[in-house]
N, C-alpha and C positions, 0 to 999 in steps of 0.2 A: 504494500500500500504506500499511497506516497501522500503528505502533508501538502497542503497546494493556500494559497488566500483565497476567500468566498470569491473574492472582482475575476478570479483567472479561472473558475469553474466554468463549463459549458456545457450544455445541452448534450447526454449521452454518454456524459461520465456515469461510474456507479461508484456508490459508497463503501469505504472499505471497511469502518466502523459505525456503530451504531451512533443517533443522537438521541438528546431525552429530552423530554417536557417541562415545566415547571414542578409538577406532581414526582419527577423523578420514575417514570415510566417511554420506558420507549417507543419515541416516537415515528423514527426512520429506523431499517433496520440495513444491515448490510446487503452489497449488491443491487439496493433501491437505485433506480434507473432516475437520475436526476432532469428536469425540464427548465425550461428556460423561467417557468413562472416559480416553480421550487427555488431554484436560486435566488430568488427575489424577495420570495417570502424569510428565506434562511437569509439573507443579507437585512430585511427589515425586522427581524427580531434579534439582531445583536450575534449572528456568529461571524466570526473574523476567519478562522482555518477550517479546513475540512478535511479528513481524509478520503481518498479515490482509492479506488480499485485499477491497479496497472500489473501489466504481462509481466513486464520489466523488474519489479519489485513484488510478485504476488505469494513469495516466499517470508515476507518481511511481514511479522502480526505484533502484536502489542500486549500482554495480557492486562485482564483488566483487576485492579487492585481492589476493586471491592463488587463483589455481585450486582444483577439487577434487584434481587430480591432486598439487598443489604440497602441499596438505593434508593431505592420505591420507600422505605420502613424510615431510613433517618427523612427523607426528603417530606413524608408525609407530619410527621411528627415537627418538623420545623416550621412545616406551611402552616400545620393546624396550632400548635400553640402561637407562632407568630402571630397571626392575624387573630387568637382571642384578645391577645395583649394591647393587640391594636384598636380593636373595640371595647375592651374598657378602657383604654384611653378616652374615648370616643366621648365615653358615658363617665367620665370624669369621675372612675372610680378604683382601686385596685385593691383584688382579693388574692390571697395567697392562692395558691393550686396545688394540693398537697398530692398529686400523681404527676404532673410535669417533672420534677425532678425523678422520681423512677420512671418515667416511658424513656426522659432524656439516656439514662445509666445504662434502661435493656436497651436501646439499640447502641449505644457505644460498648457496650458486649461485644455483641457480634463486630461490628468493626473494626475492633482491634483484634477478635479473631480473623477476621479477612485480612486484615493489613498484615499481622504473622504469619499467614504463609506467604508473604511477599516482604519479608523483613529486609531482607536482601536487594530490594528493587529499588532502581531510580525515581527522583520524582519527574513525572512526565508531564509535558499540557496536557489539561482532563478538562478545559472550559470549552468540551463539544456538546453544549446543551442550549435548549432556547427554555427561555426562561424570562416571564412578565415581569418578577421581580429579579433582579440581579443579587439583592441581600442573600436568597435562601442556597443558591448555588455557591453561592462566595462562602459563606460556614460552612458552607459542607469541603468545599474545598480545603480552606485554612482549616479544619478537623485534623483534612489525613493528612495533609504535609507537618504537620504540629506533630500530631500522631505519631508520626514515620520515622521526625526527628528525634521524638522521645525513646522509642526503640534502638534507633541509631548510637544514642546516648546513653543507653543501659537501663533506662528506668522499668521499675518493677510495674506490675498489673494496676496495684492501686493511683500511680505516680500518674501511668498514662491516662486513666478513667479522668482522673483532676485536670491533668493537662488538655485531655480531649474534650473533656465538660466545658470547661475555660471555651476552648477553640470556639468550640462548636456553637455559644452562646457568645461569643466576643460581642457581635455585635446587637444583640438584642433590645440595649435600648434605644436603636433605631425606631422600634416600633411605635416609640414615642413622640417621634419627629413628625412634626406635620410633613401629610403627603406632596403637597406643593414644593417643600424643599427637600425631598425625600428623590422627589422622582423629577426634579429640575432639567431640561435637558440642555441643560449651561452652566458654565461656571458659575457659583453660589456668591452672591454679594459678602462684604465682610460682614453684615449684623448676618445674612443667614448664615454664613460660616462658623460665627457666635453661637447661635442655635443647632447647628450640627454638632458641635461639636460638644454639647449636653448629652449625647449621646451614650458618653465613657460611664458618668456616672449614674444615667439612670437605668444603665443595664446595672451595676451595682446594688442599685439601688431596688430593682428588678428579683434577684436571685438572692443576697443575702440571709435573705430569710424564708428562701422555699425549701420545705424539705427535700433530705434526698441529692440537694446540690450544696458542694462542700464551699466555705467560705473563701477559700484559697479560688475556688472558680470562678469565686463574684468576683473577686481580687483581679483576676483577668481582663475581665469586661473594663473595670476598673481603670487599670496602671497599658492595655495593650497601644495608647495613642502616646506612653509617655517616653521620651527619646534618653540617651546616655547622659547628654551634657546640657539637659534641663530644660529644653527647649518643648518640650512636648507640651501634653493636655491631659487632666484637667487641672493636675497639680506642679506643672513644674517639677516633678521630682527627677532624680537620674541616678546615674553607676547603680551603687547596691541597693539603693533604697526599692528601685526596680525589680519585681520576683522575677528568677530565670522563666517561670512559664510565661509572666507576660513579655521578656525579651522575646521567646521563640516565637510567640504569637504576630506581637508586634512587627516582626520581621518578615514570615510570612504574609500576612496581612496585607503590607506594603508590595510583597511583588505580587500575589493573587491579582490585587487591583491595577498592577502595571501590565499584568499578560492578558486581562478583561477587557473587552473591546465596554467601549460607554460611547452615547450617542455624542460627546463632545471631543471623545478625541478616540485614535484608532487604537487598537491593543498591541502593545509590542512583542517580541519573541524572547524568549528567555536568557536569550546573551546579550540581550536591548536590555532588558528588566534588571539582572546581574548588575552591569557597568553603572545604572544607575544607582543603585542598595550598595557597590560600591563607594560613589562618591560621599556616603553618609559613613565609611569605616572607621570606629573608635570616638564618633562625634553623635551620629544618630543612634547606629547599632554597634553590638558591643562584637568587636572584631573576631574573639575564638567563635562566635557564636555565625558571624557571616560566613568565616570561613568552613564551617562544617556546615552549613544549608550550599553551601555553593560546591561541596563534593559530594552531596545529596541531590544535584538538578541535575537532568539530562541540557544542560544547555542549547547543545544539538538537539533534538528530539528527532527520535527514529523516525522515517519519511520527509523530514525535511530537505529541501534541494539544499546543495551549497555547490559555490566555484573556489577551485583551490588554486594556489598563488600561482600555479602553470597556467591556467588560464579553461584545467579540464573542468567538467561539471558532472554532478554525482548526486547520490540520494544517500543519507545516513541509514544503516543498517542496522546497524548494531551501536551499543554505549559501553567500554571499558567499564566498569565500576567501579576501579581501583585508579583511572585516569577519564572521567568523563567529559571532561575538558578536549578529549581526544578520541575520537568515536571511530568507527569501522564505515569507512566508506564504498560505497558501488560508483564507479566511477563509469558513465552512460556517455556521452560526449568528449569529443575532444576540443584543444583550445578554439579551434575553428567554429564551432557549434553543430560540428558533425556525429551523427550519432553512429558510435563502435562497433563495427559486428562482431567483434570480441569483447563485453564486460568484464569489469575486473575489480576485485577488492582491494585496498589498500589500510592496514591500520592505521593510524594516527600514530597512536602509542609505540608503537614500534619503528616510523617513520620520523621522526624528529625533525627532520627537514623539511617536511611538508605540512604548509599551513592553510587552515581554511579563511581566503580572502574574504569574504562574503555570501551571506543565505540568498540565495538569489531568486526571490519570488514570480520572478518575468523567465525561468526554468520550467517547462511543464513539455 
């Protein structure tokens, strides 16, 4: 399969992965014969890449880190407590909900049972989903990478349940934000930037004191907007004052939202997203902690095109995991832009001298 952007899709591609709903049920399944109006529709509901089905790479699969079943269960349980909270807001009232915190716990069960038998796996782009709200995809994502990193990290069963509760509710007192600045499809004024950014504590504010969810997770929701060197929200705080799970949070957090496509600006690729979370090294986030999310990312993500510094052009196959900075390329063209009747792999990792110029999206 090969990663392709929605603008370079055309009529009589087929899909090489599935995409899901808002509900977290799938809604295209693989091999779906795409038309020119499907494009259209999947470009006006916010997906930026897609995966195709090609001859060339039809060897090349992805597994997928957490089931549909696993999917459909956290995705429903987000939708549905989300929007109660949103309606007692409504009704300018809030009552504790003493099963949200256990329905939250049993599906982060299974979760982090799906994500252990993928202990070992890269973090891949997973934002192939259309989705009205953009919030309930974004926790779900920032879950398993939080998740994924906790495992990475050695934390025990209950560490990751905290961690993953945290994740998975970071942003929850969105649900208190008026919908007009909520779903803006512009950049936010600074008084509504003010109001957003109420956000931190009234998901705190929110979970504190629901059963079932541990206080260190409200602490998440909490401390996830606040940066190293003080600079953050709601409190100014930094370095230690900062819990490591809302560093992980926080960190993820920030690229989820830099590789999500939003109607104000386009989504970037994860070596776009990287160099940015960069410039913030030891000032926004705390540096061991970037550095280990950043040999936890497929940078490359398998099926993406790249042109390498000879000038050939290739598909990413495969991801080192001990070098993923350095992927396994199929190399399809030559510098000319002629296509090879002989393909060929090339490691990265073992090739040292050969660098990837550029992902080259106008590749298909």
């Amino acid at each position: 399969m090969r990663l392709i952007p929605i603008h370079r899709c055309e009529p009589g591609m087929k899909l090489g992965r599935k995409i899901y709903n808002e509900e977290g049920l799938v809604l295209l399944s693989e091999q779906v014969e795409l038309t020119g109006g499907l494009i259209r529709r999947l470009e006006q509901m916010g997906i930026a890449y897609i995966y195709i089905a090609d001859a060339r790479t039809e060897d090349v699969t992805i597994p997928d880190l957490i089931s549909d079943d696993t999917r459909r269960r956290v995705m429903f349980e987000i939708r549905s407590n989300f929007k109660r909270i949103m309606d007692e807001a409504g009704r300018k009232r809030n009552v504790v909900q003493p099963t949200m915190g256990k329905d939250f716990r049993n599906v982060m069960q299974v979760l982090i049972d799906d994500l252990g038998s993928h202990k070992d796996a890269m973090i891949m782009l997973t934002n192939m989903s259309i989705t009205d709200l953009y919030l309930y995809e974004h926790s779900l994502n920032v879950c398993i990478y939080s998740t994924m990193l906790g495992m990475a990290d050695g934390y025990n069963r209950e560490e990751l349940m905290t961690l993953g509760l945290g994740a998975l509710l970071h942003d929850v007192g969105k649900t208190k934000i008026p919908v007009e600045i909520l779903h803006k499809p512009h950049a936010l004024s600074e008084s509504e930037f003010e109001t957003m950014k109420k956000h931190a504590e009234l998901g705190f504010r929110i979970l504190k004191d629901e059963p079932n969810i541990p206080l260190l997770s409200a602490h998440c929701a909490f401390q996830h907007h606040e940066r190293m060197n003080g600079t953050g929200y709601p409190r100014g705080i930094g370095g230690e004052d900062i819990h490591d799970y809302a560093k992980w949070i926080g960190l993820v957090d920030s690229y989820d939202a830099m590789i999500s496509h939003r109607v104000y600006r386009k989504a970037m690729l994860p070596h776009q997203a990287m160099e940015m979370l960069y410039t913030g090294s030891g000032t926004l986030y705390e540096q061991s902690k970037l550095e280990a999310f950043r040999d936890k990312v497929a940078l490359y993500p398998v099926g993406v095109s790249v042109m390498l510094h000879s000038g050939e052009k290739g598909v990413v196959v495969d991801i080192n995991s001990s070098f993923p900075q350095r992927p396994i390329i199929r190399v399809l063209q030559d510098a000319e832009g002629q296509d090879l009747k002989q393909m060929y792999e090339i490691d990265l990792s073992k090739n040292l001298n050969v660098m990837i110029a550029q992902v080259n999206d106008q590749f298909v």
